[in-house]
C-alpha positions in Angstrom: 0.0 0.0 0.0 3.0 2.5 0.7 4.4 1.6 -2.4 1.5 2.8 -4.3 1.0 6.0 -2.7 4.4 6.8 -3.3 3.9 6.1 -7.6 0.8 7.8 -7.0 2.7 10.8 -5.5 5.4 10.7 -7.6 3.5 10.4 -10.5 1.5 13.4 -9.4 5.0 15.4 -8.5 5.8 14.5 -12.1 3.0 16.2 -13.3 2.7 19.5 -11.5 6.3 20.1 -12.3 6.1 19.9 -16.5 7.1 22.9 -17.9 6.0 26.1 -17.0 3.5 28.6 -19.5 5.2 31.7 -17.5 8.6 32.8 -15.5 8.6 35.3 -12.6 11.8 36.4 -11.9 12.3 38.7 -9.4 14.1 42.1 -10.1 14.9 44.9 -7.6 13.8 47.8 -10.1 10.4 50.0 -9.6 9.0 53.5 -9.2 11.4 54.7 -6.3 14.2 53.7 -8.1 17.3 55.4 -8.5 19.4 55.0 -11.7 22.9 56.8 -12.6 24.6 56.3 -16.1 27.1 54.3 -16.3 27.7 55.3 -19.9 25.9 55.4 -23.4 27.0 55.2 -27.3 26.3 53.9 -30.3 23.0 52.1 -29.7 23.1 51.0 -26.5 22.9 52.7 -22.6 24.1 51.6 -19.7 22.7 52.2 -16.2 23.3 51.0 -12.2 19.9 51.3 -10.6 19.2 50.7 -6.8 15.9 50.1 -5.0 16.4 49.7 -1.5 20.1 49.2 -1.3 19.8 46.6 -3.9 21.7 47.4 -7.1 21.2 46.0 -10.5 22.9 46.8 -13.8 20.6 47.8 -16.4 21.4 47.4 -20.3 19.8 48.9 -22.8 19.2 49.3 -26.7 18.0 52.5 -28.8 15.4 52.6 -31.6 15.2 56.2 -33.6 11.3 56.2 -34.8 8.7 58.4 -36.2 6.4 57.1 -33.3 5.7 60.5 -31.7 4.5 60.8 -27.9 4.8 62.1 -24.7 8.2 61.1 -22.4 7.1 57.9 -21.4 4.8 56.6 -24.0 5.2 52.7 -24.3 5.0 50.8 -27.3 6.0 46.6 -28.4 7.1 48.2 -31.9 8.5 50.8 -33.6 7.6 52.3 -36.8 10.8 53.4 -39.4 10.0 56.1 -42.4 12.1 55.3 -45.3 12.9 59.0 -45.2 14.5 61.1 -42.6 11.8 61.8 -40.2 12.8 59.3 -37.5 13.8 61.4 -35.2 11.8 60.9 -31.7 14.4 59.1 -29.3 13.0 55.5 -28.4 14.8 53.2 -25.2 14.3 49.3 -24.4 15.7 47.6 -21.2 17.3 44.3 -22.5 18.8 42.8 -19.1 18.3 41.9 -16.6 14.8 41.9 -18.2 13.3 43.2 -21.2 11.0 46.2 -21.4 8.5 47.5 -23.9 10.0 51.0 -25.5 9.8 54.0 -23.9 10.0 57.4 -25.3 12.7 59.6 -24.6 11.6 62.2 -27.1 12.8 64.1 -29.8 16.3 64.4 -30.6 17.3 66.5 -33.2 15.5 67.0 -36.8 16.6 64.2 -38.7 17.4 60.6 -37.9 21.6 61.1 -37.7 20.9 63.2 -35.3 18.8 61.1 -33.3 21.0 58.3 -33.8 23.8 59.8 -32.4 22.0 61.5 -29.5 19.8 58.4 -28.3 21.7 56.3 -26.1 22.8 59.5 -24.0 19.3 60.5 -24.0 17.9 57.3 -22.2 20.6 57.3 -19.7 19.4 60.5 -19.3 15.6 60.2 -18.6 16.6 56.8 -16.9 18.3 58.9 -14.1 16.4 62.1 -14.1 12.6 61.0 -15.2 10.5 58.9 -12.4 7.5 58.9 -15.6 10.2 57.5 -18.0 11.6 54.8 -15.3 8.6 53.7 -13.8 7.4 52.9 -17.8 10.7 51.3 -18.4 10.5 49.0 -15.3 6.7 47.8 -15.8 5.5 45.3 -17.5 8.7 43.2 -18.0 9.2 40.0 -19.6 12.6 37.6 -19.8 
């Protein structure tokens, strides 16, 4: 009789632990944290962030859209012109988890100039802008 409780259990075990539909990990970033640059170019920025004496390093990527907004708009995609007009200043965490993007705003008039003045840009709002972090740091995926 023991031995078939235990199959049964194990059997059950076996079952409750196939592979899960969803991750959760847990990530010391919200809205009262605080993030200083740790550096920006080309098309990524770098940040350390700390929430309670925790610190995590925060990477992200730049995407230079015509997606306009206000500072802090979120979006899953961006939308690229063929011409010049991308130009509003769009950042995405990539680790330790990956965010939606989050406007920065414009930078510049054409899209070399928002290129080049991105990555800065969202180490900027990143430190300065609690509307543009607590965007970046919701709704995160792995």
């Amino acid at each position: 009789m023991k031995t078939k409780i235990f199959i049964t259990g194990a059997i059950f075990c076996a079952m409750a632990a196939a592979p899960a539909h969803a991750v959760v990990t847990c990530v010391a970033l919200g809205s009262n944290t605080m993030c200083s640059s740790q550096g920006s170019g080309g098309g990524e920025f770098r940040s350390a962030c700390t929430t309670n004496g925790i610190q995590v390093d925060v990477k992200g990527v730049i995407g230079c859209s015509e997606d306009e907004g206000s500072i802090g708009a979120t979006q899953s995609g961006l939308t690229v012109s063929s011409g010049n007009l991308n130009y509003q200043c769009w950042c995405r965490m990539i680790s330790p988890a990956v965010s939606n993007w989050v406007l920065a705003g414009k930078q510049g008039d054409n899209t070399g100039q928002c290129v080049s003045r991105c990555a800065a840009a969202c180490a900027q709002k990143l430190e300065s802008s609690t509307t543009f972090r607590s965007a970046m740091f919701s709704n995160l995926s792995e």
